[in-house]
C-alpha positions in Angstrom: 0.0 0.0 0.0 2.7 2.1 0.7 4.2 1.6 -2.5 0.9 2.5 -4.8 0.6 5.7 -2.4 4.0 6.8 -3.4 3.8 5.4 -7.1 0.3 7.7 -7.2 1.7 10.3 -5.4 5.1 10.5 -8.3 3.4 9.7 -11.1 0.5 12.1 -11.2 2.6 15.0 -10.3 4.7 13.9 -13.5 1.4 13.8 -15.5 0.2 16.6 -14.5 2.9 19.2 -15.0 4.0 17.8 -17.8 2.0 15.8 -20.7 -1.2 16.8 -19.1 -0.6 20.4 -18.1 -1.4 22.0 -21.6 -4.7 19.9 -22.1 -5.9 20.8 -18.9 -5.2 24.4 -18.7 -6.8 24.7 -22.1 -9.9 22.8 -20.9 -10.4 24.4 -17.4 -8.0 27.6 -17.0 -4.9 27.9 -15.2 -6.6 28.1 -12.3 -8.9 25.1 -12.4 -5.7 23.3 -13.1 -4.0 24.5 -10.4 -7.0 23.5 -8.0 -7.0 20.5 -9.8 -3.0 19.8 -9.4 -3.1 20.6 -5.5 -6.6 18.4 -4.7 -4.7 15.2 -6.4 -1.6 16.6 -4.4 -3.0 16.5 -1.3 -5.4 13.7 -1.9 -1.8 11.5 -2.6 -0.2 12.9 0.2 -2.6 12.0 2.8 -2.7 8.7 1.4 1.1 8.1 1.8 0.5 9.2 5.4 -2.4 6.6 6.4 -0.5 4.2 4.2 2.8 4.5 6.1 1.4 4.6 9.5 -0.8 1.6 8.8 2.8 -0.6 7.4 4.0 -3.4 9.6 7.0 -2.3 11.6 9.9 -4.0 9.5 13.8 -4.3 10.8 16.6 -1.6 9.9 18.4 -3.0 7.0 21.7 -2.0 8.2 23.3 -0.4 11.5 23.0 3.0 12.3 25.9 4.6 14.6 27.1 7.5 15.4 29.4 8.1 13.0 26.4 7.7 10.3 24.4 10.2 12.5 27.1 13.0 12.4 27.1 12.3 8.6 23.7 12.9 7.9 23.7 16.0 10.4 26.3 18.0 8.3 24.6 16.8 5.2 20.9 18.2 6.2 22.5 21.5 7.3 24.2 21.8 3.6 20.5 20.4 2.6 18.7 23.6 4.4 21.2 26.5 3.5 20.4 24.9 -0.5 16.4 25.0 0.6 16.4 29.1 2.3 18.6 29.9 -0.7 16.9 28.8 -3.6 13.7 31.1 -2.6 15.2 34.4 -3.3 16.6 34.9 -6.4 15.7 31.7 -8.3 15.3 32.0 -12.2 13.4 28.3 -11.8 10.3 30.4 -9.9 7.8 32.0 -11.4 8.3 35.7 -12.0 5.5 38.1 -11.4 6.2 40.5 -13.6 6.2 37.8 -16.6 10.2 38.7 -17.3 12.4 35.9 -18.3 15.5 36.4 -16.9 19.0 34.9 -15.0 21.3 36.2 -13.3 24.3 37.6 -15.0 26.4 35.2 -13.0 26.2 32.5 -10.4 26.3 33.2 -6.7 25.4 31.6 -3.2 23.7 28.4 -3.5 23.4 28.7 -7.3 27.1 28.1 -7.6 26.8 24.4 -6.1 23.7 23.7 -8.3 20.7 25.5 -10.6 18.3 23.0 -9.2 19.3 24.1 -5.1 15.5 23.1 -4.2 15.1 20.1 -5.8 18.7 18.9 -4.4 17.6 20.3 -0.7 14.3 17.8 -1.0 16.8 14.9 -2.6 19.5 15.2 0.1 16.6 14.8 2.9 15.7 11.6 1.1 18.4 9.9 0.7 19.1 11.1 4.6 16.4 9.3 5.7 16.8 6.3 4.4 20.8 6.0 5.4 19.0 6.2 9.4 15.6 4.6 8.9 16.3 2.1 6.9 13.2 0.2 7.1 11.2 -0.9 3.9 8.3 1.8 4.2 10.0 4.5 4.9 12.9 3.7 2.1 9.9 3.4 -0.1 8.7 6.9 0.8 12.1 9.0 0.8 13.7 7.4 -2.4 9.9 8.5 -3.7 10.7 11.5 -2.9 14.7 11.4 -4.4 13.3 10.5 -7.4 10.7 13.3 -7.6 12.8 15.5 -7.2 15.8 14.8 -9.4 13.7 13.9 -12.2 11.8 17.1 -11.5 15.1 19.1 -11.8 16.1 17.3 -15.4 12.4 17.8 -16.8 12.3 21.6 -15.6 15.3 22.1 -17.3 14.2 20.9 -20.9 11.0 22.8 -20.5 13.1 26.3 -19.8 15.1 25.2 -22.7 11.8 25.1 -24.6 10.1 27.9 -23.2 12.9 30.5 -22.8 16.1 28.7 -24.4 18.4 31.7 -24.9 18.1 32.7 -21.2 18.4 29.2 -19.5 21.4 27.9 -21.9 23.1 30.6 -20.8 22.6 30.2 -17.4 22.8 26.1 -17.8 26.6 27.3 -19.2 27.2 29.3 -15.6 25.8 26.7 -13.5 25.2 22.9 -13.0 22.7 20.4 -12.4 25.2 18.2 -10.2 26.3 19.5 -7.0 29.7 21.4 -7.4 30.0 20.1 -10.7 30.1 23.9 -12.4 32.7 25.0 -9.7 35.0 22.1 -10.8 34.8 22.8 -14.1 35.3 26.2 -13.4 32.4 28.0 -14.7 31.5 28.7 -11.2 33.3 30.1 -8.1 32.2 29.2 -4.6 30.8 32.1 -2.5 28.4 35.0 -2.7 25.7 33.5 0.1 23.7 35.8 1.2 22.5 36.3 5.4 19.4 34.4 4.8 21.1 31.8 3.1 23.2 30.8 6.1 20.8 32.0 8.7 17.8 31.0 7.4 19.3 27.3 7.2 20.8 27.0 10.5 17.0 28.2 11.8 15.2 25.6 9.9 18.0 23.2 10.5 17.9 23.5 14.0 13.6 23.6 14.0 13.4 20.3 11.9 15.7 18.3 13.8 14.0 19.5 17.1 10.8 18.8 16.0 11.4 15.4 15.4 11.5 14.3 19.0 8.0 15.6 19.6 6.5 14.4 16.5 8.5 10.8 16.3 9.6 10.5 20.0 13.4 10.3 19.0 16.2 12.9 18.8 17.7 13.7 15.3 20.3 16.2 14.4 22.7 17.9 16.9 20.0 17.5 19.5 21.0 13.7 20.0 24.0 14.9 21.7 22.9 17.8 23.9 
């Protein structure tokens, strides 16, 4: 069950904001589909919820020490400065004002990757799974790693088809691989901005608090203080 929640949950946000997006918003309006895309949303998402809670407990596929613990602390911190960074400034987003623009170079979290959100979302799946390694919740993070990396290849071709001059010249400044532009040299480490950094550390700190309230066990630095 867990599995079809998750395969539902994928699939239809592939279908719908891609094949099906056009044929939709021609037959009910950008905003019917947009009702339309966040009621299947949500109707999937709830699903994956009942679905994981109701899955027999199963045992961790591998150890999980310390050292593994530390790991994955470093890695969701990198994970939430990519997440507060990507919503400021992000070519990816919609623009109000209908402009199709880039920034004339690289800087902050757009000189590790173009696609900081998507990477922030895939880093906190593959995460989870390396310290809950048990089958239901694998099956819902690496649903999640695989929404969001295929997510970050598909966006690109459609701003290649949509605005091609402006995102092959920014595709040329950045990369879709983590730190893959800076060593190839196109990019140069640095530029964060205060919210980058700040704004991660915050939402660092929040989300791995929150888990001992909401899943009765410590995660992040707070397993140690």
């Amino acid at each position: 069950m867990v599995l079809a929640a998750v395969a539902a949950f994928v699939g239809t946000h592939f279908l719908l904001s891609h094949p099906l997006r056009r044929p939709l918003v021609g037959a009910i309006g950008e905003r019917g589909f947009m009702a339309l895309y966040s009621i299947v949303a949500l109707a999937t998402f709830v699903w994956i919820v009942f679905a994981y809670r109701a899955a027999p407990a199963t045992a961790p596929l591998w150890p999980v020490g310390d050292l593994l613990w530390a790991i994955v602390t470093v890695v969701m911190l990198i994970a939430s400065v990519l997440l507060m960074g990507s919503l400021i400034g992000n070519p990816a987003l919609p623009d109000p004002t209908g402009a199709a623009t880039a920034p004339a170079e690289a800087r902050g979290v757009f000189t590790v990757t173009r696609h900081p959100m998507f990477w922030a979302f895939a880093l906190w799946g593959l995460c989870h799974i390396a310290i809950f390694p048990t089958a239901a919740n694998i099956i819902v993070a690496a649903g999640i790693v695989i929404l969001s990396l295929a997510g970050a290849a598909l966006q690109d071709r459609k701003k290649e088809r949509l605005i091609p001059e402006v995102w092959r010249a920014w595709e040329a400044k950045t990369s879709w691989w983590p730190f893959a532009a800076i060593a190839a040299g196109r990019a140069r480490l640095g530029g964060f901005r205060p919210h980058d950094w700040l704004g991660g550390i915050v939402i660092w700190l929040a989300a791995t608090w929150a888990h001992l309230p909401l899943s009765g066990w410590a995660a992040g630095i707070w397993r140690w203080l």
